[in-house]
MARTOR-660488 format. One record per residue (C-alpha): residue number from 1; residue in three letters; x, y, z negated. Coordinates in steps of 0.5 Angstrom, whole numbers, plus 500, padded with zeros to 3 digits. Layout:
<recs>
resi:NUM, resn:ALA, x:X, y:Y, z:Z .
...
</recs>
This chain:
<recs>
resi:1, resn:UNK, x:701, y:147, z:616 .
resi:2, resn:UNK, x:706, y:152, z:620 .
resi:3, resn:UNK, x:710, y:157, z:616 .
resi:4, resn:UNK, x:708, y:162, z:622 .
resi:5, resn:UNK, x:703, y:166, z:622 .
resi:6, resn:UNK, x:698, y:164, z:628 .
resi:7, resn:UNK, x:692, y:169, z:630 .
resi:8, resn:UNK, x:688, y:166, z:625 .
resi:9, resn:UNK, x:693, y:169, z:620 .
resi:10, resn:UNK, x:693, y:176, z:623 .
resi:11, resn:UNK, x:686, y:177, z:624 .
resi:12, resn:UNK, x:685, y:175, z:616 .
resi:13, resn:UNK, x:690, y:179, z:614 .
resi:14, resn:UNK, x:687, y:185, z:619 .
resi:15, resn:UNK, x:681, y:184, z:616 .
resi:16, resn:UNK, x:683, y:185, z:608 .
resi:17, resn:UNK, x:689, y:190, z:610 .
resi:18, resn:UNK, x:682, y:194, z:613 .
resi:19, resn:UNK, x:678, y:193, z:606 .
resi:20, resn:UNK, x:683, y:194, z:601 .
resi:21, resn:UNK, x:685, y:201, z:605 .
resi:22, resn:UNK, x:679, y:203, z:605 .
resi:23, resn:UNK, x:677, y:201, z:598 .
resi:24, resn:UNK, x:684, y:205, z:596 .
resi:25, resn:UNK, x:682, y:211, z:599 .
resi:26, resn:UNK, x:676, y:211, z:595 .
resi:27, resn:UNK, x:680, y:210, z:588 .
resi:28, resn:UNK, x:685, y:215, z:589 .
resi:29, resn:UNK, x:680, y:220, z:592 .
resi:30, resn:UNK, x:675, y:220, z:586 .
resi:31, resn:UNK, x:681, y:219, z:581 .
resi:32, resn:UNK, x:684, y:225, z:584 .
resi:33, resn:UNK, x:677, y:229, z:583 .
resi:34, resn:UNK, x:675, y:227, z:577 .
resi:35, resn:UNK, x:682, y:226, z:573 .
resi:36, resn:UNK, x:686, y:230, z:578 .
resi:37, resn:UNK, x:683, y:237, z:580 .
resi:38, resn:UNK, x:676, y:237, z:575 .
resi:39, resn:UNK, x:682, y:237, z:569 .
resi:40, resn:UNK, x:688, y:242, z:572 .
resi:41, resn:UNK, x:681, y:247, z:573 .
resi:42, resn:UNK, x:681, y:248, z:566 .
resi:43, resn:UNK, x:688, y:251, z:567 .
resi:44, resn:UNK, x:686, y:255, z:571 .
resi:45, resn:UNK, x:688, y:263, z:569 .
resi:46, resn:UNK, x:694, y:261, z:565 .
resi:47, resn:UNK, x:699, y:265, z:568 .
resi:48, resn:UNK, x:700, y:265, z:576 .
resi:49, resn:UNK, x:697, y:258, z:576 .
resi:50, resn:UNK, x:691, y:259, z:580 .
resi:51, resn:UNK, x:686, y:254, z:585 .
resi:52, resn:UNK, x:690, y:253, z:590 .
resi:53, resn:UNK, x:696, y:251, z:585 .
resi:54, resn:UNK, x:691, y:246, z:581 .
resi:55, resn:UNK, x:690, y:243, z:588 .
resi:56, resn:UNK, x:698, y:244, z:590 .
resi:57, resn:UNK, x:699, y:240, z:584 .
resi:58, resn:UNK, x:694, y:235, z:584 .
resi:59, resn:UNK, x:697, y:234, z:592 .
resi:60, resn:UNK, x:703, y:233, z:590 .
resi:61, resn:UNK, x:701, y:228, z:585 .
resi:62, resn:UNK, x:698, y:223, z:590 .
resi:63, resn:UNK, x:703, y:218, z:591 .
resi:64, resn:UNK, x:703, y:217, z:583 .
resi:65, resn:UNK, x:696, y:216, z:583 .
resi:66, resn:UNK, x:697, y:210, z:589 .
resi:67, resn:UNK, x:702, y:207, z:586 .
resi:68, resn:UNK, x:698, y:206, z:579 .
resi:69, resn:UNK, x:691, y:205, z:583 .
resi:70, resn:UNK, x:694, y:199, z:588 .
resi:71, resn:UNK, x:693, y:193, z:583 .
resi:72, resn:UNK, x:685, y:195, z:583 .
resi:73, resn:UNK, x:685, y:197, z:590 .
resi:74, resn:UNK, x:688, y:191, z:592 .
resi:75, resn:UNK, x:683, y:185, z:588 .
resi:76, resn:UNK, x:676, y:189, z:590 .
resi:77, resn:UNK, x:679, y:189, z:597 .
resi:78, resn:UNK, x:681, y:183, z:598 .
resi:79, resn:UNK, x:675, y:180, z:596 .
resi:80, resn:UNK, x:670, y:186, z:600 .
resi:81, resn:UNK, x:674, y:183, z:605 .
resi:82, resn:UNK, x:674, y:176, z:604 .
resi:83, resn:UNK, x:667, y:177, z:603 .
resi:84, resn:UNK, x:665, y:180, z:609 .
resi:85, resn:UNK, x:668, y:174, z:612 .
resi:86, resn:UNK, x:663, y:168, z:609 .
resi:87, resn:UNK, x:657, y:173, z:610 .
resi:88, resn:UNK, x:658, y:173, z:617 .
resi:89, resn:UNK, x:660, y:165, z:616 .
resi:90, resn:UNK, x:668, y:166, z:620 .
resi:91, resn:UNK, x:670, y:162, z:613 .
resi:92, resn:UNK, x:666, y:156, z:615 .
resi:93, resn:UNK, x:668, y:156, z:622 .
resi:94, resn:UNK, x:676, y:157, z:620 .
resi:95, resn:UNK, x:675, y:152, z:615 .
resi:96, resn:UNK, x:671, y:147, z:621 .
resi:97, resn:UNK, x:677, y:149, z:624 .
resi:98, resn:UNK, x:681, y:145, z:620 .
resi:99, resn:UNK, x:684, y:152, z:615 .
resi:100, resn:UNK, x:686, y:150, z:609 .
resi:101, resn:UNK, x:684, y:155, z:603 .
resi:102, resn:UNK, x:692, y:155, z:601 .
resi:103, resn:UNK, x:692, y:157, z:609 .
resi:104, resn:UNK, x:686, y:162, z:608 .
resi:105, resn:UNK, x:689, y:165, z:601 .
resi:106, resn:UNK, x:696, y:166, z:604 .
resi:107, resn:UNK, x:694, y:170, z:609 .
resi:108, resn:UNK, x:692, y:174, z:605 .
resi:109, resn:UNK, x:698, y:174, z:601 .
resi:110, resn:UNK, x:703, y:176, z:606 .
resi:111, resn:UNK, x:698, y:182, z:609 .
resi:112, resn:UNK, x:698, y:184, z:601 .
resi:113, resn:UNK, x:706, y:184, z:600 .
resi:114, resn:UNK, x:707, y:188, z:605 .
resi:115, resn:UNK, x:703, y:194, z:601 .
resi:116, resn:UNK, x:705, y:192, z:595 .
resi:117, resn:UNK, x:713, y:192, z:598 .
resi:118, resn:UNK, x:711, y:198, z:600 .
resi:119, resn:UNK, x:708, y:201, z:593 .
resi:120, resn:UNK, x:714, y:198, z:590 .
resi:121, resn:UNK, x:718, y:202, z:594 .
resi:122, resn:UNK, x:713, y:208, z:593 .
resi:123, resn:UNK, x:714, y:208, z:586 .
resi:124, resn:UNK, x:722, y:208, z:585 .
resi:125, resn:UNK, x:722, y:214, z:590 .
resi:126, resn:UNK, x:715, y:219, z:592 .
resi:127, resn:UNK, x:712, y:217, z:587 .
resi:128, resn:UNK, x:716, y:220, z:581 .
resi:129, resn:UNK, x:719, y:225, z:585 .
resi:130, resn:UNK, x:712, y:228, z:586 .
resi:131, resn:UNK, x:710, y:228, z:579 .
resi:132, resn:UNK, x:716, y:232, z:578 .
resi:133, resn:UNK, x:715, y:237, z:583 .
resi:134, resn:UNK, x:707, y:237, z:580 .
resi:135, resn:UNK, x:710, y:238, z:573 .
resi:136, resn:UNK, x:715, y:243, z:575 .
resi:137, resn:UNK, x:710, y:248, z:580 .
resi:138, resn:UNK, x:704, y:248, z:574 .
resi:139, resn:UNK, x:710, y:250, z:568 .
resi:140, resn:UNK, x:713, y:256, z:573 .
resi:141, resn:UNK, x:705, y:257, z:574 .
resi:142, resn:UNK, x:703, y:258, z:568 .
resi:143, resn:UNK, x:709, y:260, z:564 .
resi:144, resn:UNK, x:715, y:265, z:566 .
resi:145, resn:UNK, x:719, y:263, z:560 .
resi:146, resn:UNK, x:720, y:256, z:562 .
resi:147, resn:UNK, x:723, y:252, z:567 .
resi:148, resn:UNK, x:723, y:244, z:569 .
resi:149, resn:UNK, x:729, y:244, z:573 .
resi:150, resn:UNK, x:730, y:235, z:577 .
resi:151, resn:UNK, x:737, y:234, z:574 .
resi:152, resn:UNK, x:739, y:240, z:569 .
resi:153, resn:UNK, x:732, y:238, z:564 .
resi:154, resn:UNK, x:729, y:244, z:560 .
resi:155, resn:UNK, x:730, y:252, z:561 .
resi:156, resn:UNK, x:727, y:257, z:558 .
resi:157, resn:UNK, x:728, y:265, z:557 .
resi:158, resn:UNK, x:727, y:269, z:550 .
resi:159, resn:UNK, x:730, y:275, z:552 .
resi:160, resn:UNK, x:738, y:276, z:553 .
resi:161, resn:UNK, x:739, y:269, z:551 .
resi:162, resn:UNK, x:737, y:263, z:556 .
resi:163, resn:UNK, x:737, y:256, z:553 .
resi:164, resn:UNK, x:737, y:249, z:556 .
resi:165, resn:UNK, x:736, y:241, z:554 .
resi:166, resn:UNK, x:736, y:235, z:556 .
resi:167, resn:UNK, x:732, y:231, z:553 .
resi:168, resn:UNK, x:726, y:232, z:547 .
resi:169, resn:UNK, x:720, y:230, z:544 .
resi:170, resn:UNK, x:715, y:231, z:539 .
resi:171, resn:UNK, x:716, y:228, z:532 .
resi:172, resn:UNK, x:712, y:227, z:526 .
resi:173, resn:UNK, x:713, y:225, z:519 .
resi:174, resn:UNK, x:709, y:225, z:513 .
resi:175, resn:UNK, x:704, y:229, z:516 .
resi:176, resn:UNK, x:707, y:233, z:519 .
resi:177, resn:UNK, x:709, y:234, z:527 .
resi:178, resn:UNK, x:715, y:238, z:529 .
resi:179, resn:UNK, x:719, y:239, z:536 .
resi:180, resn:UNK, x:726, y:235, z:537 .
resi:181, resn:UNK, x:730, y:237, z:544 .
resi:182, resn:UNK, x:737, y:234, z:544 .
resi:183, resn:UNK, x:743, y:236, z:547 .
resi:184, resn:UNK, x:742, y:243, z:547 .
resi:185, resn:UNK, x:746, y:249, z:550 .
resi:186, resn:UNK, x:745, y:256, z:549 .
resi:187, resn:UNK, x:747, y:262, z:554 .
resi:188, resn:UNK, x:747, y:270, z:549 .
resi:189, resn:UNK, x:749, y:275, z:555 .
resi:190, resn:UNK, x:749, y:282, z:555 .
resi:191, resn:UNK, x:746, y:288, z:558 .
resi:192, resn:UNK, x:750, y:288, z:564 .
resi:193, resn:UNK, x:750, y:281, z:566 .
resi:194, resn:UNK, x:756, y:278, z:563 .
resi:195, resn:UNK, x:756, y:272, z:559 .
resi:196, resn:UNK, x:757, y:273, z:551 .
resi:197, resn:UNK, x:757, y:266, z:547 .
resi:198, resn:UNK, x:755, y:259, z:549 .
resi:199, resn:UNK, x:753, y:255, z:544 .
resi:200, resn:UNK, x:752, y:247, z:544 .
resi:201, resn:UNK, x:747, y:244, z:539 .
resi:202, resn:UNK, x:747, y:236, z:539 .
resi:203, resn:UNK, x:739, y:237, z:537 .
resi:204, resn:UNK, x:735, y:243, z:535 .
resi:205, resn:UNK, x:728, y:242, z:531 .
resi:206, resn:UNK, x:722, y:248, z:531 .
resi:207, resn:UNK, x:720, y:248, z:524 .
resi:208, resn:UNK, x:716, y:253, z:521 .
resi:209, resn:UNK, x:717, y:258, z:526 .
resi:210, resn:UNK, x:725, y:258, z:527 .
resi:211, resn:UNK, x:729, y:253, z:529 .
resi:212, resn:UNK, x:735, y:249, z:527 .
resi:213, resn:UNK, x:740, y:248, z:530 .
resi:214, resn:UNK, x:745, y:241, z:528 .
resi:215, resn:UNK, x:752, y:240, z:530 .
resi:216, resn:UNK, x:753, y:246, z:533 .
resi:217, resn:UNK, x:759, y:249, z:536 .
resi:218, resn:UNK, x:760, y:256, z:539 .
resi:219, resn:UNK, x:764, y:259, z:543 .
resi:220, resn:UNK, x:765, y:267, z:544 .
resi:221, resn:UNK, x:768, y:270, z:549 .
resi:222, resn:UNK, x:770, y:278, z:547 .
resi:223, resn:UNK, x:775, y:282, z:552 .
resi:224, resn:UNK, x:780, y:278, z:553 .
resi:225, resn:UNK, x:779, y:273, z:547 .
resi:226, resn:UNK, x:775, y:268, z:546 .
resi:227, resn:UNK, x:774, y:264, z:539 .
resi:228, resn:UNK, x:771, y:258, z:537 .
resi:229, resn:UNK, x:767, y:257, z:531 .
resi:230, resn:UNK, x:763, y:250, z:529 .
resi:231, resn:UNK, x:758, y:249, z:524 .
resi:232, resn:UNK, x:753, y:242, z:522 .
resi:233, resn:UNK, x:747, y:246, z:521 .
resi:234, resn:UNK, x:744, y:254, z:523 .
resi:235, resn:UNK, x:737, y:257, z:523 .
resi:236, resn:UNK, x:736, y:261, z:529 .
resi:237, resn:UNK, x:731, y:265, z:528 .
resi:238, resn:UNK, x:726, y:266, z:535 .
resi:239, resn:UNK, x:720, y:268, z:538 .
resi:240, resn:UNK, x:721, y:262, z:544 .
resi:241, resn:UNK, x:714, y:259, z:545 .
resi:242, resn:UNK, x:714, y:251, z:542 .
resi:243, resn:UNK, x:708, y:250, z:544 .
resi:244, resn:UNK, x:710, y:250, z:551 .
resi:245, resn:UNK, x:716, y:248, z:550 .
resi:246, resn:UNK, x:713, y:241, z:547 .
resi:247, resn:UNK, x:707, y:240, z:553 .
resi:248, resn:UNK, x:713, y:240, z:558 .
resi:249, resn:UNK, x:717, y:236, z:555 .
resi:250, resn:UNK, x:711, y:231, z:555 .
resi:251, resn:UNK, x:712, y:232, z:562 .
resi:252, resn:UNK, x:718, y:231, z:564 .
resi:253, resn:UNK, x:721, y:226, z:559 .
resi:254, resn:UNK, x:714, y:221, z:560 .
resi:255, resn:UNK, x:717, y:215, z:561 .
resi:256, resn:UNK, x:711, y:213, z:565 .
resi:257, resn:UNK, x:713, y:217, z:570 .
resi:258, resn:UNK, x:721, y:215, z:571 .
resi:259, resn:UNK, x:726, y:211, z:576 .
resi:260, resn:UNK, x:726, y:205, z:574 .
resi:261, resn:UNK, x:734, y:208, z:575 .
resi:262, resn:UNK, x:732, y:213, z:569 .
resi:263, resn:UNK, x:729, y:209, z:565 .
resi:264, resn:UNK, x:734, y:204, z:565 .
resi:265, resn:UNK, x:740, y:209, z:564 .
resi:266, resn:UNK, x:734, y:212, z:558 .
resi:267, resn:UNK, x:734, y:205, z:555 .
resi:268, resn:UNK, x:742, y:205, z:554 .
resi:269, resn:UNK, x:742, y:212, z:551 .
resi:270, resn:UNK, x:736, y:210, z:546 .
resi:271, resn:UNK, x:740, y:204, z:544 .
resi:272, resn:UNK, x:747, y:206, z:543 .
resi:273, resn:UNK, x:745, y:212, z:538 .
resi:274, resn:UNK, x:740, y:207, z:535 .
resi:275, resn:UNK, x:733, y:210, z:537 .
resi:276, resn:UNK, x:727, y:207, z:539 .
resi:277, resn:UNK, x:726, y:204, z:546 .
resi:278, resn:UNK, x:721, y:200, z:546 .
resi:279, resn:UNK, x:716, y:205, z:550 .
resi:280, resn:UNK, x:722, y:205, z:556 .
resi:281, resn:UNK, x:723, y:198, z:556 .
resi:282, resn:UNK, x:716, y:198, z:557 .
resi:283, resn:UNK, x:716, y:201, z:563 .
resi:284, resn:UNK, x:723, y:199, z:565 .
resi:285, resn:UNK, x:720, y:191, z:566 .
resi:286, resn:UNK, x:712, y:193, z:568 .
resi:287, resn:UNK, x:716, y:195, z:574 .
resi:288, resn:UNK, x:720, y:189, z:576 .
resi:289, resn:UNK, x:714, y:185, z:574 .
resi:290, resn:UNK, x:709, y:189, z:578 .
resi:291, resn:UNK, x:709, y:186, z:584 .
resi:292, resn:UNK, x:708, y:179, z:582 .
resi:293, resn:UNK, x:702, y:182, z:578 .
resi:294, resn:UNK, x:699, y:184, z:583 .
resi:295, resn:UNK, x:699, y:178, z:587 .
resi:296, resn:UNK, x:698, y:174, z:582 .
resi:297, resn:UNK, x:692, y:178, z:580 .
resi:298, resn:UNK, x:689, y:177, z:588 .
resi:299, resn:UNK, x:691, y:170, z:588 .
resi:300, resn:UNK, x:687, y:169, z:582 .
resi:301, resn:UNK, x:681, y:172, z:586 .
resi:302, resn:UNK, x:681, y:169, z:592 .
resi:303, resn:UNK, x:678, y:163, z:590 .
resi:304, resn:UNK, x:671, y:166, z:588 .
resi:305, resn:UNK, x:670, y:167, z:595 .
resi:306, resn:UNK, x:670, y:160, z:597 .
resi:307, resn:UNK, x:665, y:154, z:595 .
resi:308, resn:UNK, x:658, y:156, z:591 .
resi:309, resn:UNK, x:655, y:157, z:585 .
resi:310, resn:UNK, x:649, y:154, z:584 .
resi:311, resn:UNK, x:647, y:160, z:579 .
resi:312, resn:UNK, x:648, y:165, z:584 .
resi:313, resn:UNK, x:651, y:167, z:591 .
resi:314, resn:UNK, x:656, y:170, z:594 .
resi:315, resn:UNK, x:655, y:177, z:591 .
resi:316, resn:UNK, x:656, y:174, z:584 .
resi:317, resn:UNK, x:662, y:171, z:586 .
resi:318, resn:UNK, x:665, y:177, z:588 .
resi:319, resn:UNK, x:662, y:181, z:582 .
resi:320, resn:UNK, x:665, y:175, z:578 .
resi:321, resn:UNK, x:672, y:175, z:582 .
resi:322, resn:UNK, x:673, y:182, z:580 .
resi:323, resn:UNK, x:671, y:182, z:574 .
resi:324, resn:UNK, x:676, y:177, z:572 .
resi:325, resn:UNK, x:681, y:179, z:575 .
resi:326, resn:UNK, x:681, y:185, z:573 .
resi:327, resn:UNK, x:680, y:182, z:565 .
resi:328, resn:UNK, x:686, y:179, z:565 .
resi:329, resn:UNK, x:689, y:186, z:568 .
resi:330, resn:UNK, x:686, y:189, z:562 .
resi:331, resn:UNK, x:688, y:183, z:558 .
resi:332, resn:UNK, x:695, y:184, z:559 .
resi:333, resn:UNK, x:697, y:191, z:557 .
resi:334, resn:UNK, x:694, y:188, z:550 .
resi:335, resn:UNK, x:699, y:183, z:550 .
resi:336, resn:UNK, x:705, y:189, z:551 .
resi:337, resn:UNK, x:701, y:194, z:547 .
resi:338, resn:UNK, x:702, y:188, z:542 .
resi:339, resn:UNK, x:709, y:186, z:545 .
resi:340, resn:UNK, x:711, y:195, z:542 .
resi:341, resn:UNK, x:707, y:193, z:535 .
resi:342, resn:UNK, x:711, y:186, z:534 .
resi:343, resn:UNK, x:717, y:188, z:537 .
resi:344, resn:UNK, x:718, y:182, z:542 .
resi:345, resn:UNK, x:721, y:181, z:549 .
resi:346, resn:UNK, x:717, y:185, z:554 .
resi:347, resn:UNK, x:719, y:180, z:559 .
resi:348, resn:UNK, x:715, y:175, z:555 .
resi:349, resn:UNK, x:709, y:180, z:554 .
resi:350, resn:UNK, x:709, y:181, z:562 .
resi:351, resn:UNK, x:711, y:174, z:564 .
resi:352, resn:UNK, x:706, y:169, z:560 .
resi:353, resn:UNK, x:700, y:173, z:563 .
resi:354, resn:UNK, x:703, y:172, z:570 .
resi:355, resn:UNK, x:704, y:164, z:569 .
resi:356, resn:UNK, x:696, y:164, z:566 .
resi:357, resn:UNK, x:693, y:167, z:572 .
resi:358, resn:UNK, x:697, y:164, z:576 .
resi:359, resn:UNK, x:695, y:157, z:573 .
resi:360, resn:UNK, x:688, y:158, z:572 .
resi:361, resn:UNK, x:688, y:161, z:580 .
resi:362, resn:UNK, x:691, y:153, z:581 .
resi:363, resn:UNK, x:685, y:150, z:577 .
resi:364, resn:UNK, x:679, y:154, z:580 .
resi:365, resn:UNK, x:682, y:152, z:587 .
resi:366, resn:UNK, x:682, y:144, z:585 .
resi:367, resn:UNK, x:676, y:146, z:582 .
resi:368, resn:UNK, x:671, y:149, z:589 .
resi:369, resn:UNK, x:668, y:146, z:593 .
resi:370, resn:UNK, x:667, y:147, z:600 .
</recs>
């Protein structure tokens, strides 16, 4: 068996490279229609967000939902594709030919790698960026007090005072729920403009209607003058909307929607002040081992369309191989939900499943005949 790919191999992989767009094409359009536009319609009238922001933002979201709707995409394509070759009975001729299913199946691999290293690259590039750009449009839109900004995090306006943070999240305890925002500067400026006080704040928390600020640290500028004050803790009293703040940094601090970069550099810093990482680890791993994942959800696939069954034909191969496949997809994200609940290795969670699928694709091929 040459390693080479021949005319056979390309016109196989045409074949399926064809399918699987298409079927892409028809996932990603429904889901940007359904979960995309018909949800941001319900925002629509907040602030300046309206029809033609949902619809930027949902645009801007496009590459994201690629990069999250390829695995599926790729197995139902990939058996339309395949089938499309027995119904016209090209696989029996390949196979007359002396084509081999591991010659058949490879040529489907290779031609889903090459989508695969591109949604690869997607997800560490468009994707996240798109996001963002989504996020930050649709926050500008419908609030003129807060700001997302790429590199500086959260900004946001009360009057004379402008405050920005770094990272942030909602908390809960005992019942009752609150607003953290970590690493927190505060910037008082007066009537003309200029700069009267900055204060730093390791964490500032929305509580019954102020917040308070911890481990803080001021320093005013007065004439010629300036002074330095610190304090561990300090209530500051401000209408600023924690509502809007809280949905916004849902957005901008989702880990699902990080670099594999940011998640990495997010792991460190949880680590080393003694936080939960579980959640960046989770997708930190789930995008190195995304690209094995699909292909080995594919090559579990492929061989229901081979051979026969005697309890049905080909359409109930293609209905089985999808429904299979995309059992154990589901099956695999129990098995990391069950990796954050016990706290074991992520890298396990995501490898057994792999190893099943890849061996049960090695069973079911020894297993067809024909």
């Amino acid at each position: 068996m040459t390693p080479f790919p021949r005319i056979h191999d390309l016109y196989i992989g045409r074949v399926v490279f064809g399918s699987v767009l298409l079927t892409w094409a028809v996932l990603i359009g429904l889901d940007a229609i359904i979960s995309g536009l018909l949800t941001e319609m319900s925002d629509v009238g907040t602030g300046r967000y309206d029809a033609l922001a949902a619809a930027t933002n949902v645009a801007f979201t496009l590459p994201r939902r690629a990069y999250m709707l390829f695995p599926t995409a790729a197995v139902i394509g990939a058996l339309i594709g395949l089938g499309q070759l027995s119904a016209s009975s090209e696989l029996t001729v390949l196979r007359a030919l002396g084509l081999s299913r591991r010659r058949i199946s490879l040529s489907v691999i290779l031609s889903l790698a090459v989508l695969t290293a591109l949604m690869v690259i997607n997800g560490e590039t468009l994707g996240p960026w798109g996001q963002r750009r989504a996020d930050m449009l649709k926050a500008a839109a419908k609030s003129n007090e807060v700001i997302i900004a790429r590199y500086s995090g959260l900004w946001a306006r009360e009057g004379e005072t402008f405050l920005n943070a770094q990272t942030g999240q909602e908390r809960s305890e005992n019942g009752k729920q609150w607003l953290e925002l970590n690493d927190v500067r505060l910037f008082e400026l007066a009537s003309d403009g200029r700069l009267v006080s900055v204060t730093h704040a390791g964490a500032a928390e929305h509580r019954e209607g102020e917040w308070i600020l911890r481990d803080v640290e001021r320093t005013r500028f007065d004439g010629s003058s300036v002074a330095q004050t610190s304090v561990k803790e300090e209530r500051w009293r401000s209408r600023l909307d924690a509502a809007a703040l809280a949905a916004n940094t849902r957005n901008l601090w989702t880990p699902r929607y990080m670099t594999s970069s940011e998640l990495d550099a997010g792991i460190e810093y949880r680590r080393r002040n003694s936080l939960d990482s579980g959640e960046f680890e989770e997708h930190y791993w789930g995008r190195w081992f995304y690209p094995i994942n699909v292909l080995a959800l594919c090559l579990l696939a492929v061989p229901f369309a081979f051979g026969s069954l005697r309890s049905g034909g080909l359409g109930r191969r293609l209905f089985l191989g999808i429904i299979f496949s995309l059992g154990f997809w589901l099956l695999q994200t129990q098995f990391v939900r069950l990796a954050g609940v016990f706290k074991f290795d992520y890298r396990l969670a995501y490898t057994i499943p792999a190893l099943v699928m890849i061996g049960l694709s090695l069973w079911l091929f020894k297993r067809r005949s024909g």
